[in-house]
Structure formats: structure tokens, C-alpha cells
Backbone as a ProteinNet text record, in pm:
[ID]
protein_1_A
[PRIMARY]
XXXXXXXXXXXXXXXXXXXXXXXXXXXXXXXXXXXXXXXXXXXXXXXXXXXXXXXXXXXXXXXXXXXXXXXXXXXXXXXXXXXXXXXXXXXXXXXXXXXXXXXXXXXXXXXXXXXXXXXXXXXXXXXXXXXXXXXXXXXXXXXXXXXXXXXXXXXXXXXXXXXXXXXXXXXXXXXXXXXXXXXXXXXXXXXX
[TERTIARY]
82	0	86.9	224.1	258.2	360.8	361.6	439.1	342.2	202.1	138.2	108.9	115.5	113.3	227.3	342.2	454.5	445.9	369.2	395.1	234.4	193.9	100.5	140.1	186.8	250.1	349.2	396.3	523.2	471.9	379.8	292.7	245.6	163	139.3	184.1	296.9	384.6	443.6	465	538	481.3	304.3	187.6	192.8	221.2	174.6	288.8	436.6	548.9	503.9	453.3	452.9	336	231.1	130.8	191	282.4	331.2	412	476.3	637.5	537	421.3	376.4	280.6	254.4	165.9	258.5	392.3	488.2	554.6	582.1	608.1	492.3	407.5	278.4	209.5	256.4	242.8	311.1	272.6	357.9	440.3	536.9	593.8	502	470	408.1	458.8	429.7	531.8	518.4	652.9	671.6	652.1	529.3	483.4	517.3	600.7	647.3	525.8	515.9	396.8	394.3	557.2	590.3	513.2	485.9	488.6	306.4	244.3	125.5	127.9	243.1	267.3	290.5	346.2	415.9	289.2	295.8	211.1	216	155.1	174.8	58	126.2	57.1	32	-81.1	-78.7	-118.3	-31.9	-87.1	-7.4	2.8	63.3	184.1	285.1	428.1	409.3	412.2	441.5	591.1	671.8	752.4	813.7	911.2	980.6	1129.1	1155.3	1313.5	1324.9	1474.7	1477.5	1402.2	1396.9	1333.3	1152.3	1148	971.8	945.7	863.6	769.1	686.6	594.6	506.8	516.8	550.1	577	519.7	321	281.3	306.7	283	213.2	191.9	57	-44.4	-30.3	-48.4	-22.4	66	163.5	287.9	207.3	347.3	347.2	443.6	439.3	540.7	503.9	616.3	570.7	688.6	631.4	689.4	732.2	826.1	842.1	939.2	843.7	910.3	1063.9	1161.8	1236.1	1261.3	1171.8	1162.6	1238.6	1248.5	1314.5	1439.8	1543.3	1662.4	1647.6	1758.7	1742.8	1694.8	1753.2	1731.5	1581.7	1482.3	1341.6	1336	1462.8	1408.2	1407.7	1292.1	1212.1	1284.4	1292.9	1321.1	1254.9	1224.9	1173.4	1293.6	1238.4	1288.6	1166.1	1169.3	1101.2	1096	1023.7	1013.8	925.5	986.9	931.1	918.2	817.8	788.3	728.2	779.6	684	707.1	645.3	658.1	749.6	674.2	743.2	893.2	916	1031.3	1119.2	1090.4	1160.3	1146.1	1247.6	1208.6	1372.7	1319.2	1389.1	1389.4	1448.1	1425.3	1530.3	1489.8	1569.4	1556.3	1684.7	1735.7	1693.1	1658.5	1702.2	1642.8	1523.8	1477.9	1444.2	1447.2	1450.7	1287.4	1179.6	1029.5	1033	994.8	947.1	780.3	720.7	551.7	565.8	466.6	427.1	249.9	190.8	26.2	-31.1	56.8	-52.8	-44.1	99	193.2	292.1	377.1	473.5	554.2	684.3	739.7	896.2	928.8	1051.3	1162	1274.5	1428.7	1542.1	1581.1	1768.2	1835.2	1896.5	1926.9	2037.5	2071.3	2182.4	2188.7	2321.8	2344.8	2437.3	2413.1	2494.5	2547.5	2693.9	2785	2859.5	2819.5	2912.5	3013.5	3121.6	3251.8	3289.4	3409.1	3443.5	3423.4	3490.5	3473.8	3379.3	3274.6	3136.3	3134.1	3223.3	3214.7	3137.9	3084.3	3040.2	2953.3	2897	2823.2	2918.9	2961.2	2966.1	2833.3	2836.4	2720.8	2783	2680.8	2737.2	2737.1	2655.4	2649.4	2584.1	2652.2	2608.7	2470.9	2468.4	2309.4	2238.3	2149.8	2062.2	2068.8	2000.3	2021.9	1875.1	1855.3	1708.5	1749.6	1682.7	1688.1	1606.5	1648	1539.1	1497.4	1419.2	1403.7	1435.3	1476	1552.1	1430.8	1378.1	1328	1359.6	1439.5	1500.3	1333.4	1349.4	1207.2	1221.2	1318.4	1344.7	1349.2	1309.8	1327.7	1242	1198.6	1083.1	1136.5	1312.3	1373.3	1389.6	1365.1	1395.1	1493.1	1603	1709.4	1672.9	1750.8	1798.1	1889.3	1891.6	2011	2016.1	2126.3	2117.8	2155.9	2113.1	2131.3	2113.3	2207.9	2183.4	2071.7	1989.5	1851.6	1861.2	1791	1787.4	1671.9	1609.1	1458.3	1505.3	1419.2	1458.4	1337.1	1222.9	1105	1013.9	918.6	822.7	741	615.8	521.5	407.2	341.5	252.4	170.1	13.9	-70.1	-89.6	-142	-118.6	-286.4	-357.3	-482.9	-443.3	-326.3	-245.1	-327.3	-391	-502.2	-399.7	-310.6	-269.9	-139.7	-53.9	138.1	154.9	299.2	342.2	530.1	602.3	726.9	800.7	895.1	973.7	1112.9	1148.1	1255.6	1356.3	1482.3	1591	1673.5	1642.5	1722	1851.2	2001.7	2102.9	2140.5	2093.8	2131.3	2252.3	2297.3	2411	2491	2537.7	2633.2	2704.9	2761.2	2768.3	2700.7	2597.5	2461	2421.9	2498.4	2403.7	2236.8	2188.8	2059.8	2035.6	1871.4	1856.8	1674.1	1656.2	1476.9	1415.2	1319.8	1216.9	1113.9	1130.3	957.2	929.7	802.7	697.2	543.9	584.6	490.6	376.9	246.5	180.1	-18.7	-77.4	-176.6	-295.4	-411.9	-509.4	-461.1	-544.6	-499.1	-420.1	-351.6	-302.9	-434.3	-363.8	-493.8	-545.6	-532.6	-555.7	-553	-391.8	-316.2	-247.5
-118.3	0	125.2	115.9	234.1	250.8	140.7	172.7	227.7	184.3	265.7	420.7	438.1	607.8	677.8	650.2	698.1	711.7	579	585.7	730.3	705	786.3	960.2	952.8	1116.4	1119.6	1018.6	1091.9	1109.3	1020.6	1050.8	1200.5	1248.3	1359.9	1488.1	1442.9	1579.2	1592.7	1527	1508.1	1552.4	1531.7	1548	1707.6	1770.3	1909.7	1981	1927.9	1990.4	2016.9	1911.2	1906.2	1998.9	1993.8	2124.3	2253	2273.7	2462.3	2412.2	2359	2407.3	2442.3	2357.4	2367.5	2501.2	2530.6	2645.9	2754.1	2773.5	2883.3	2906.6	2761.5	2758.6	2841.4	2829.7	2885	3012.8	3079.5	3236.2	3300.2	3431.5	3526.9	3616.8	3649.9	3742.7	3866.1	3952.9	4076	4214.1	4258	4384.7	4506.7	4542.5	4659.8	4750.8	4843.4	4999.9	5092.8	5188.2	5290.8	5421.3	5519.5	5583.9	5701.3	5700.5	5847.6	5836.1	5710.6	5669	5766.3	5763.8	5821.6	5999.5	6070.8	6216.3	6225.8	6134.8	6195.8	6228.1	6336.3	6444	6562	6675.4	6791.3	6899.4	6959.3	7021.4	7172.2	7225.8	7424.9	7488.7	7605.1	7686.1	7849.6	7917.4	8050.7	8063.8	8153.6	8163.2	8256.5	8333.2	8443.1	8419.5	8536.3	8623.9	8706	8710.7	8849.7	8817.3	8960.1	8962.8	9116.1	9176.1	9248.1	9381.5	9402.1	9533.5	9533.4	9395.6	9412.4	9277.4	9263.5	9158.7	9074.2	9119.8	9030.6	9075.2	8971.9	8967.7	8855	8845.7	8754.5	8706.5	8524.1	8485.8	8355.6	8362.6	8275.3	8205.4	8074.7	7974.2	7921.2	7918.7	7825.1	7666.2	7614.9	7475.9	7355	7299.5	7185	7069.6	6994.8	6834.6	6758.6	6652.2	6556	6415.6	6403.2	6278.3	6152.4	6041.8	5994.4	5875.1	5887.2	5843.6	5652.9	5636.1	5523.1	5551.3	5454.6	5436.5	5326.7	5406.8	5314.5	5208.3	5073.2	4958	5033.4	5156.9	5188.4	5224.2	5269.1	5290.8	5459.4	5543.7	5643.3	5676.9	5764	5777.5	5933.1	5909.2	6020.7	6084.4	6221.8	6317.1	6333.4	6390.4	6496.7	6609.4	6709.7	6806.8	6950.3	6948.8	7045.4	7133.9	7247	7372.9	7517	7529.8	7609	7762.4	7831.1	7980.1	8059.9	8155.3	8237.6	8311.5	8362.1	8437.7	8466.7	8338.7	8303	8267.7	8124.8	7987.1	7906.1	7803.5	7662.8	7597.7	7508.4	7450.2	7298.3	7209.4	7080.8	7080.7	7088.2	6996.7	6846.5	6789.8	6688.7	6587	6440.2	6379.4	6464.4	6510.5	6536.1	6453.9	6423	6351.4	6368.3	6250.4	6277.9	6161.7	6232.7	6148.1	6197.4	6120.4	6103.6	6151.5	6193.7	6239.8	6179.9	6252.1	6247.7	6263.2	6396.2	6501.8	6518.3	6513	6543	6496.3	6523.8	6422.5	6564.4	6549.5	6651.2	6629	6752.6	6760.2	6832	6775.8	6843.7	6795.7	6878.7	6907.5	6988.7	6964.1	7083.6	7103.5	7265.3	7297.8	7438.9	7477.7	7597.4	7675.5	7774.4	7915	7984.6	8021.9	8120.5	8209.7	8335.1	8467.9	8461.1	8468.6	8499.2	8620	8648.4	8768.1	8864.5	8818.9	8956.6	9008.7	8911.2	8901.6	8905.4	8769.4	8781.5	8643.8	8570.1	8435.7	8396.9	8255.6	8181.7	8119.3	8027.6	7875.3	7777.2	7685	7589.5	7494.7	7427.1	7281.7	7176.2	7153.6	7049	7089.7	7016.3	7081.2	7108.3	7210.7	7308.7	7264	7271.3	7285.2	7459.4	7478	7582.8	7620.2	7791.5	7851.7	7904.3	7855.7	7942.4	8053.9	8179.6	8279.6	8368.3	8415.7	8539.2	8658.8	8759.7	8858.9	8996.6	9109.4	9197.2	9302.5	9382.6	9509.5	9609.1	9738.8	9816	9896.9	9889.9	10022.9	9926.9	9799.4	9704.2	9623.3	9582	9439.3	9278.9	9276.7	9175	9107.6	9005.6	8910.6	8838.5	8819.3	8726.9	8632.2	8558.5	8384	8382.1	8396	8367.1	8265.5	8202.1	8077.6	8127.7	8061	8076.9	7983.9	7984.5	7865.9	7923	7836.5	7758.9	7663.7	7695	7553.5	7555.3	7427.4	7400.7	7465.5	7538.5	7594.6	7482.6	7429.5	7358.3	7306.5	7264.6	7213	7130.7	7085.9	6978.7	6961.4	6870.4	6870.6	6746.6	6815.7	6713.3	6550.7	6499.4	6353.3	6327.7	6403.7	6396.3	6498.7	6542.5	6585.8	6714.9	6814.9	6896.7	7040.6	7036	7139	7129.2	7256.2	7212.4	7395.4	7295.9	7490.4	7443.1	7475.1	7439.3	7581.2	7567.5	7729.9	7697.5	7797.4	7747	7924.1	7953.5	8033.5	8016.9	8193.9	8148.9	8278.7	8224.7	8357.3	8398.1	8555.9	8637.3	8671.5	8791.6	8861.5	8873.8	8828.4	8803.5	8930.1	9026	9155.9	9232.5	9189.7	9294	9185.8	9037.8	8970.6	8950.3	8975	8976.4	8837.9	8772.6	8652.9	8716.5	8601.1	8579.4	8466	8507	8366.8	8366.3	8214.7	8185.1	8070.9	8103.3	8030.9	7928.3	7839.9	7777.2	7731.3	7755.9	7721.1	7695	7580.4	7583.1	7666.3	7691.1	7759.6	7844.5	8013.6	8128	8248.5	8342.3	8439	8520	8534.2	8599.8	8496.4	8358.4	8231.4	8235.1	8254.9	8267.3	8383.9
0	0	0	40.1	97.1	-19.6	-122.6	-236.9	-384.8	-308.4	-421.5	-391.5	-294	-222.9	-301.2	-262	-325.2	-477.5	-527.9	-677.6	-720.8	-679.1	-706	-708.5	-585	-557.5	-663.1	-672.9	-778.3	-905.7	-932.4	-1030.5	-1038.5	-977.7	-964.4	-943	-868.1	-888.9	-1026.1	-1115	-1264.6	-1304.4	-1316.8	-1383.9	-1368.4	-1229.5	-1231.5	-1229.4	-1266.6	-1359.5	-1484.3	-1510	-1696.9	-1712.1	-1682.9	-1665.1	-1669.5	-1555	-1555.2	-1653.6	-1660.9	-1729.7	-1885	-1920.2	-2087.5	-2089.2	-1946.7	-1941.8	-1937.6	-1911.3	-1963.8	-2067.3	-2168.1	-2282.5	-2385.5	-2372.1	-2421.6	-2412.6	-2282.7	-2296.1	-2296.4	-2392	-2499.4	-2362.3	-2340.3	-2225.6	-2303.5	-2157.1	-2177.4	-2277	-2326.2	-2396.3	-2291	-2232.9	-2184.5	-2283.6	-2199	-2286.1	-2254.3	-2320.2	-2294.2	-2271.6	-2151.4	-2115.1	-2203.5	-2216.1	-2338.4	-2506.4	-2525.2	-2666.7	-2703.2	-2594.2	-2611	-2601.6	-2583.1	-2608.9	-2747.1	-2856.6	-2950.1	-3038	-3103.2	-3142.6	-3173.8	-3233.8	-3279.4	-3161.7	-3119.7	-3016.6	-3068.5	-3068.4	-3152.2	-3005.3	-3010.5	-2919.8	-2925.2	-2816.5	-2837.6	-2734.5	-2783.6	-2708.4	-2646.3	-2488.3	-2447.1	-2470.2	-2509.4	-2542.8	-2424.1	-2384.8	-2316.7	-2294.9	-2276.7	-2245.9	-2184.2	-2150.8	-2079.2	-2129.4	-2241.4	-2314.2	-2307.6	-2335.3	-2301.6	-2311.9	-2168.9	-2076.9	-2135.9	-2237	-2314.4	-2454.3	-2535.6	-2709.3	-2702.2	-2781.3	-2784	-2944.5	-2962.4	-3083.5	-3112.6	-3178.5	-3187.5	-3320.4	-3316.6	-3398.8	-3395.3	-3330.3	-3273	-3235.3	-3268.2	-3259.2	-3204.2	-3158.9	-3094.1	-3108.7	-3201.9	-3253	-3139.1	-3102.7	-2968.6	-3071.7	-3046.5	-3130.1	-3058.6	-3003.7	-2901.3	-2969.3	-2848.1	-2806.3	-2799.5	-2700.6	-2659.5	-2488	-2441.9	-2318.5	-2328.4	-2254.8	-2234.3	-2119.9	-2125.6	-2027.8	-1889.6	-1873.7	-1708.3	-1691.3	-1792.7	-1785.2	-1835.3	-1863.2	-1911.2	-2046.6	-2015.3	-2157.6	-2165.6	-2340.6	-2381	-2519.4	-2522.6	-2682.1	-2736.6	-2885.9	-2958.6	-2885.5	-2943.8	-2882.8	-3011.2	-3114.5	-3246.4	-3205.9	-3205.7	-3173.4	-3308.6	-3345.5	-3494.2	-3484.5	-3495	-3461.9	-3569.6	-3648.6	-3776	-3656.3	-3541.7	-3515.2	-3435.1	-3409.6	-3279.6	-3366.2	-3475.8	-3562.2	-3514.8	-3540.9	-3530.3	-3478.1	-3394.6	-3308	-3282.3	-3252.6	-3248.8	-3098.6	-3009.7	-2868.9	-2846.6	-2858.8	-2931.7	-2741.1	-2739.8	-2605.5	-2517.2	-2498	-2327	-2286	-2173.2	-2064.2	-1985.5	-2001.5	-1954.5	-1853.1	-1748.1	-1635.2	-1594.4	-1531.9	-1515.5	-1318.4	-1311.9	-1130.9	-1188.5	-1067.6	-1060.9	-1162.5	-1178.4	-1270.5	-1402.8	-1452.2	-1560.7	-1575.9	-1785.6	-1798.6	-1749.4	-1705.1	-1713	-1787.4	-1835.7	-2004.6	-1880.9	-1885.1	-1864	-1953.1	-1970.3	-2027.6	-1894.3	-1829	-1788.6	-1798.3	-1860.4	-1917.2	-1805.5	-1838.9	-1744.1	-1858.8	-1847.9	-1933.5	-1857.3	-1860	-1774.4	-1907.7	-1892.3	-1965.9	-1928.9	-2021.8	-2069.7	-1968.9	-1883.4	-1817.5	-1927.3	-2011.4	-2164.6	-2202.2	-2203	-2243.3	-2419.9	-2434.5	-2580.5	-2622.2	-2536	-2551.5	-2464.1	-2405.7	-2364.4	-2329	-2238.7	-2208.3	-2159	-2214	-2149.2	-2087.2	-2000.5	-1911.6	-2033.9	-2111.7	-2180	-2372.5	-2451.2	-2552.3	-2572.2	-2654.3	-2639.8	-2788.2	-2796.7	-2954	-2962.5	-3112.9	-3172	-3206.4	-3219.7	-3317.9	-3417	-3554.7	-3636.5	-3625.9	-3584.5	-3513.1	-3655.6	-3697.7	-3765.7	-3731	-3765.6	-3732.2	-3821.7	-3793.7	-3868.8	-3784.4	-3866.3	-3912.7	-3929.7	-3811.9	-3851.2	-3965.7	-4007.1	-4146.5	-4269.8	-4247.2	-4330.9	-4351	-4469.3	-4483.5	-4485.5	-4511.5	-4517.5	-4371	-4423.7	-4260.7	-4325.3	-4208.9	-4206.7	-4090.1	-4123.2	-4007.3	-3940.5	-3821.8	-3757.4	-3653	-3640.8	-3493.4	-3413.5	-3294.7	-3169.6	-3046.8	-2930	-2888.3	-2811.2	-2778.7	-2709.9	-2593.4	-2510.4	-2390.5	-2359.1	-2295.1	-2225.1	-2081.4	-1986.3	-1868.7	-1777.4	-1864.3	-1790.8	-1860	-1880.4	-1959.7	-1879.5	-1926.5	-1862.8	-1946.8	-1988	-2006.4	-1966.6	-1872.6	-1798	-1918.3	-1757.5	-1833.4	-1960	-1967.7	-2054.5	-2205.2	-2213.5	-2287.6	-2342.4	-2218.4	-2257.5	-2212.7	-2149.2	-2086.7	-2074.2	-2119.7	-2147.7	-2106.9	-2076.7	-2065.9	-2080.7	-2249	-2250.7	-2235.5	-2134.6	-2140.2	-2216	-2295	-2327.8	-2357.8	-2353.7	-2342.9	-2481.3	-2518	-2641.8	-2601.3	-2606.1	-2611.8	-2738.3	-2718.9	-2862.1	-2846.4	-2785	-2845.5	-2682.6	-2639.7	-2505.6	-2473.1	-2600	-2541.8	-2389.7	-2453.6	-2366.6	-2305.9	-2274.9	-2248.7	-2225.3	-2403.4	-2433	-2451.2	-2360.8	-2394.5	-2498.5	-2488.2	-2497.7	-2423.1	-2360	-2299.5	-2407.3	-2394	-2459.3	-2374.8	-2382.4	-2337.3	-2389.5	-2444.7	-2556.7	-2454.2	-2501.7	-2413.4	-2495.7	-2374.5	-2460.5	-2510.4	-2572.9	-2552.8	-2644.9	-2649.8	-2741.5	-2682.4	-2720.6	-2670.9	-2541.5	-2432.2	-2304.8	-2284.5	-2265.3	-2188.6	-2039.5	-2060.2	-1922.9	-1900.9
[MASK]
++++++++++++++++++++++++++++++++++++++++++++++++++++++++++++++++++++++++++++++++++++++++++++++++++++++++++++++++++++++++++++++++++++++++++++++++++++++++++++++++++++++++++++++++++++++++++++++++

């Protein structure tokens, strides 16, 4: 009797190896989803404008296309980040860095700018992206192009992708250490 007990259990434990082991052969491993992959998109809205000469330089119809990254082995997710304005230019910040809270994804680069004692330059902490800015001359109808470096100072946009606010720093002329802020943001000019 006590050799059919044994044979039985061993029976059964084999029986319910061969069960899992064929029930793991058989299901697909899950696909890790990246949370960023659902931002990439073309976002329209309006830039507040300012710098040291004047506080608000609005304009409306600006745009920012998100174009995701993916995430590296460690889990972070990263943009491109295309930024378009008749009136500002156009910009592409290359690798931001999006992490998720409650409320919102939120965008960093963070770069730091220190003036030259001379004040003939910029230094940055880490290489910068560039604007092709438009330039208009008031005694003039010609617009020129000029670059300039650019950095993200902040950005966010909520997780129902209804509400963003990207700031970003452009340095003009380091003489005068003249910058520009902009501020891309959603809704129409007098929103916010």
C-alpha cells in the first residue's frame, strides 16, 4: 500500500510539472509599454515672449511636434522636442529627458549658461541645440535667419495631454548679455 502512495505522488507531482512548465512555454511574455509613446504628437498653441526690453511679445499659432524616443534599459524615456513659430523659428531639442508624477509628464535638459568675463560668448554645461530665429530690421521688410543657442529651462505637459506649458531660453548677443524667454503654451493668446 505504501508503495502505491509513493507511486502515485510521484505521479502527480510530474503530472503538475509538466502542466506549468507547458503552461509557460505557451504564454507570450508581456510587452513593456512605454507611457511616453502616447505624447508623440503635434501640439498648436501661443508663445508668451519676453526679455529684458519688453515683458510680453505675444504669438499665436505656434506649434510643438513631440516625437518619441523610446526608453533606455534603465526605464528612461526620452523626446525629440520640435518647436515652430513664424514668429520666434524653429527649433528641435534633441534627447529630453520625460518622467511622469500624478498630474503630468514633465521635459528636462538641464543645461546651465555662464558669460565669458569679456562678455564675448556663452559657455554651457552640456552641448546646447540651436534657433533658427528670424531677425526683422524696422526700417526694413527683409527678414534674415540667424542661430542661436537655445535651452529648455522647464516644460510639462498634464497627463490627458489637454494642458502644457514648454519654457525654453534662447542667447542672442552676449555683449549685452541679451537673452529671450519663450513660453509655448496651450489655448490662445490671453488664456493665461
Amino acid at each position: 500500500m505504501n508503495r502505491k502512495i509513493s507511486f502515485l505522488a510521484a505521479a502527480l507531482m510530474l503530472g503538475a510539472a509538466f502542466v506549468s512548465s507547458c503552461k509557460d512555454d505557451n504564454e507570450d511574455p508581456q510587452p513593456i509599454i512605454d507611457p511616453v509613446v502616447s505624447l508623440a504628437g503635434t501640439y498648436e498653441g501661443w508663445t508668451w515672449g519676453s526679455n529684458a526690453y519688453a515683458a510680453y511679445i505675444p504669438s499665436e499659432g505656434d506649434k510643438l511636434t513631440i516625437v518619441s524616443l523610446g526608453s533606455d534599459a534603465s526605464g528612461n524615456s526620452t523626446v525629440d522636442l520640435v518647436y515652430e513659430s513664424e514668429t520666434w523659428g524653429k527649433t528641435t531639442l534633441k534627447t529630453v529627458s520625460v518622467t511622469k508624477n500624478d498630474t503630468a509628464y514633465i521635459f528636462s535638459k538641464p543645461i546651465t549658461a555662464t558669460i565669458r568675463q569679456d562678455h564675448s560668448a556663452w559657455d554651457f554645461s552640456a552641448q546646447v541645440d540651436s534657433i533658427a530665429m528670424p531677425n526683422r530690421n524696422p526700417g526694413s521688410s527683409e527678414v534674415t535667419i540667424s542661430n542661436y543657442p537655445i535651452v529648455l529651462t522647464e516644460g510639462f505637459i498634464s497627463l490627458d495631454l489637454s494642458n502644457w506649458q514648454i519654457d525654453l531660453k534662447a542667447y542672442l548677443v552676449p555683449r549685452s548679455e541679451h537673452t529671450m524667454n519663450m513660453s509655448f503654451r496651450d489655448g490662445k493668446i490671453g488664456d493665461k
